[in-house]
C-alpha positions as CSV (number, residue, x, y, z in Angstrom):
1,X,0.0,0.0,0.0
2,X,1.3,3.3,-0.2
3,X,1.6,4.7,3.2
4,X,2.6,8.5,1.4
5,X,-0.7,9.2,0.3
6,X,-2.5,8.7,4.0
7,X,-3.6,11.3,5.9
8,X,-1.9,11.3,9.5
9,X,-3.0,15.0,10.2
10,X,-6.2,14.7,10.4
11,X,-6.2,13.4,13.9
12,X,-3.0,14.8,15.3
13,X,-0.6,12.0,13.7
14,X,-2.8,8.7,14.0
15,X,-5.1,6.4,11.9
16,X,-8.2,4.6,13.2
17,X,-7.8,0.4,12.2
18,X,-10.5,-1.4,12.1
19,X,-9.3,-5.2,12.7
20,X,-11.1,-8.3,11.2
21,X,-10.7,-11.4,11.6
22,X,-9.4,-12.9,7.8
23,X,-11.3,-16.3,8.4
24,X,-14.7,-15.3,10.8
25,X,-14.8,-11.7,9.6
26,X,-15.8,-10.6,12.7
27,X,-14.4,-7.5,14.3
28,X,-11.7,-8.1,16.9
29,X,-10.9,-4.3,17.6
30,X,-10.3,-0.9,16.8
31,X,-6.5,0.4,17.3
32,X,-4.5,3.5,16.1
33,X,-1.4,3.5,14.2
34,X,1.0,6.5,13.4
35,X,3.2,5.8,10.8
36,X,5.6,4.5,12.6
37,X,3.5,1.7,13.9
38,X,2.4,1.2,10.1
39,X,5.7,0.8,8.6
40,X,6.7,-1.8,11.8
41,X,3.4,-3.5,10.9
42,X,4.6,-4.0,7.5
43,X,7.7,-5.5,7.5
44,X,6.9,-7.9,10.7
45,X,3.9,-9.1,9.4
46,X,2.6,-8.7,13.0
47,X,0.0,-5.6,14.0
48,X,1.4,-2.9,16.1
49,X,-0.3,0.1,17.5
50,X,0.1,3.5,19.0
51,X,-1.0,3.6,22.5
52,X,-1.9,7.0,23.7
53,X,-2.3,6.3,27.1
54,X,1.4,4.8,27.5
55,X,2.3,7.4,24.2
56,X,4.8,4.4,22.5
57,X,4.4,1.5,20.1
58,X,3.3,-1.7,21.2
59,X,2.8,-5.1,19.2
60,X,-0.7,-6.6,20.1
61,X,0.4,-9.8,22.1
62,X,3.8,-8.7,22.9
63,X,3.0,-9.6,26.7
64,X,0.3,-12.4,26.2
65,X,1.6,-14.3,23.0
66,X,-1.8,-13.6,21.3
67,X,-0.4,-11.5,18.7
68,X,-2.6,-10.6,15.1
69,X,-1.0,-11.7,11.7
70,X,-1.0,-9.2,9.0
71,X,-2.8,-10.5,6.1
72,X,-4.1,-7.5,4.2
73,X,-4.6,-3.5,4.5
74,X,-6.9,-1.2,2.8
75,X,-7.4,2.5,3.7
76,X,-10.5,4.2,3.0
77,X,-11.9,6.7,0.5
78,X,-10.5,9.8,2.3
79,X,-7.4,8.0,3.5
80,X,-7.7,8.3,6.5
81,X,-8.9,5.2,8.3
82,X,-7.9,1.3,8.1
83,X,-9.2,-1.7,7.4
84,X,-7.0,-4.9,8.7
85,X,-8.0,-7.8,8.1
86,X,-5.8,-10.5,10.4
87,X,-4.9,-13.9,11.7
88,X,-5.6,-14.1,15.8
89,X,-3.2,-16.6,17.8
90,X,-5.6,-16.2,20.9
91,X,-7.9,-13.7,22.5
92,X,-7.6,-10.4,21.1
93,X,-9.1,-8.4,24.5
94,X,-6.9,-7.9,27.5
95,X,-10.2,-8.9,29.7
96,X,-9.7,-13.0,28.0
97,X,-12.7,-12.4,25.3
98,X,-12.4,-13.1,21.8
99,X,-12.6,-9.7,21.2
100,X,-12.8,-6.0,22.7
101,X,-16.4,-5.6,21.8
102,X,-17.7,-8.4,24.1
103,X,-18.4,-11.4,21.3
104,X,-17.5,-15.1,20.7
105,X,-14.9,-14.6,17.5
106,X,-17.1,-17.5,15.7
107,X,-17.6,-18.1,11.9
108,X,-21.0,-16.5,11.2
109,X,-21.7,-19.8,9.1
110,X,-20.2,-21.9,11.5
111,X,-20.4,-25.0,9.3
112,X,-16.6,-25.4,7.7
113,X,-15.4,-24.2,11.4
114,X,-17.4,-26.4,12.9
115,X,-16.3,-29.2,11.4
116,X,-12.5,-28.3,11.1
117,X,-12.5,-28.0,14.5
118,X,-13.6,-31.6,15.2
119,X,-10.9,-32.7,13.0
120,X,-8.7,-31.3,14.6
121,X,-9.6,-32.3,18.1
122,X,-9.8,-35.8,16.8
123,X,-6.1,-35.3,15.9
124,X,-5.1,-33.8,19.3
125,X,-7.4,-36.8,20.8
126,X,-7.9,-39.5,19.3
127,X,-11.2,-41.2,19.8
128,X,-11.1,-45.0,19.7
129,X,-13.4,-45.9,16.6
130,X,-13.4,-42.3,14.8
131,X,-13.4,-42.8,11.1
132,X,-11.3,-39.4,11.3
133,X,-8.7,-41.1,13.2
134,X,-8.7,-44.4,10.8
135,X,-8.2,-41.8,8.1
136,X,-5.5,-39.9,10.0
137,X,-3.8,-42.7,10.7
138,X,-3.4,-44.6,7.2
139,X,-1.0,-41.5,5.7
140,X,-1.1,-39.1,3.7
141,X,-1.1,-40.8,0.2
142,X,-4.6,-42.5,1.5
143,X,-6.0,-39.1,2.6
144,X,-4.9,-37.4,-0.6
145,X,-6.6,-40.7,-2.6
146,X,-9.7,-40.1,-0.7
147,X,-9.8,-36.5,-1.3
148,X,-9.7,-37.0,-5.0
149,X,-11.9,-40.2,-5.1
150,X,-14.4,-37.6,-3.8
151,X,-13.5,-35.0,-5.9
152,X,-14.8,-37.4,-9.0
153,X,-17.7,-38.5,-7.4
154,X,-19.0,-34.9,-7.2
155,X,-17.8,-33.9,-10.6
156,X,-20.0,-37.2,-12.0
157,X,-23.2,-36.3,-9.7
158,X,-22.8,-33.0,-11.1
159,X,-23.8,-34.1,-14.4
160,X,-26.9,-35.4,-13.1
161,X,-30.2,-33.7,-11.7
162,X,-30.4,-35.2,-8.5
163,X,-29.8,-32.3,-5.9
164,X,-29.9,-34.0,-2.6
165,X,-26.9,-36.2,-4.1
166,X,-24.7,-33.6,-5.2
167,X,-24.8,-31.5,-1.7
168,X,-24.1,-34.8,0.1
169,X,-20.9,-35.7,-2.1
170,X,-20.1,-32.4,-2.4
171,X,-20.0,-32.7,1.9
172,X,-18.1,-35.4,1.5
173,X,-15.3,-33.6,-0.5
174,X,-15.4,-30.6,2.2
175,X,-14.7,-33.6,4.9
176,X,-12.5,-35.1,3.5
177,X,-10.6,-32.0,2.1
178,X,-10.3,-31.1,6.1
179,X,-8.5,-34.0,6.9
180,X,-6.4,-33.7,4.1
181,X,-5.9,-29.8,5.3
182,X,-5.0,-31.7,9.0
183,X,-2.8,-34.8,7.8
184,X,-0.5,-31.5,6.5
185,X,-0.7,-29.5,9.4
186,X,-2.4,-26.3,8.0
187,X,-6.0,-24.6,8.7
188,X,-8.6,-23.7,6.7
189,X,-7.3,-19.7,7.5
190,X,-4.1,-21.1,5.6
191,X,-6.2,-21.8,2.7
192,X,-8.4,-18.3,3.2
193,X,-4.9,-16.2,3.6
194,X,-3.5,-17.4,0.1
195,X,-7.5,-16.7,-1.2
196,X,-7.3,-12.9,0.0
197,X,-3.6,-12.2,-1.1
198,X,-4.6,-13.2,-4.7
199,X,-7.6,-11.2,-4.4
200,X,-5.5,-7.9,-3.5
């Protein structure tokens, strides 16, 4: 972005920031940046403010470990106000809450999160019978072979009519895609991250 053409005056030398979360897109807070806290933002990849209470920089997280990942900027029509949107590592509010405004940082469709999350659970736990864990545990090559055993399943039910067997193969891919997403050690917010950096 092109820090030059922001307007800093406006309010004696800071920006409003709007943060987001990349994945949920809820909002996790609202900071202030001078450029100084910009520019350090930039080239760590993590967000850093101006306080104006303590009047220096700080990096969200830099005493609880729950720092925000940059993933993209955008600045408004008049230039003068932020738009982050971010990964969180933990709790963005110093009070233990998701975020400063009081609200459970929760994918608004809840279904792909949902489900991820189970995954992963299953991975952290295993469960004695889980199908997830069977999966899991016959490597990669026989996650990757699910994946796109499912993947042609859909593509053939999409040639026929028949709705209700579409969604359900096409849930099957989504599942399976997960675990896939797990047996590699990355998140669907990997996935999301590369989505919104091509779109910029």
């Amino acid at each position: 972005m092109d820090v030059k053409k922001l307007d800093f005056k406006k309010s004696d030398g800071l920006i409003p920031c709007i943060v987001q979360d990349v994945q949920t897109r809820n909002v996790l807070m609202l900071g202030y940046m001078n450029e100084e806290a910009l520019q350090k933002t930039l080239i760590e990849k993590r967000l850093t403010f101006f306080s104006r209470t303590k009047k220096r920089l700080w990096t969200k997280g830099e005493t609880s470990g729950n720092y925000l990942s940059l993933v993209s900027i955008e600045d408004d029509c008049d230039n003068d106000t932020l738009l982050i949107y971010a990964k969180p590592t933990g709790p963005v509010c110093h009070t233990g809450d998701d975020t400063c405004f009081g609200k459970d940082n929760k994918d608004k469709d809840q279904g792909l999160i949902f489900l991820e999350n189970i995954i992963q659970d299953r991975k952290k736990n295993p469960k004695s019978g889980s199908y997830t864990n069977t999966l899991l545990n016959s490597g990669i090559n026989k996650v990757a072979q699910k994946v796109g055993e499912e993947a042609v399943e859909l593509v053939i039910e999409a040639k026929d009519n028949n709705k209700e067997l579409f969604l359900n193969e096409a849930a099957d891919l989504m599942y399976h895609f997960l675990v896939l997403l797990a047996a590699k050690d990355c998140r669907l917010a990997d996935v999301t991250t590369v989505l919104t950096q091509r779109h910029q």
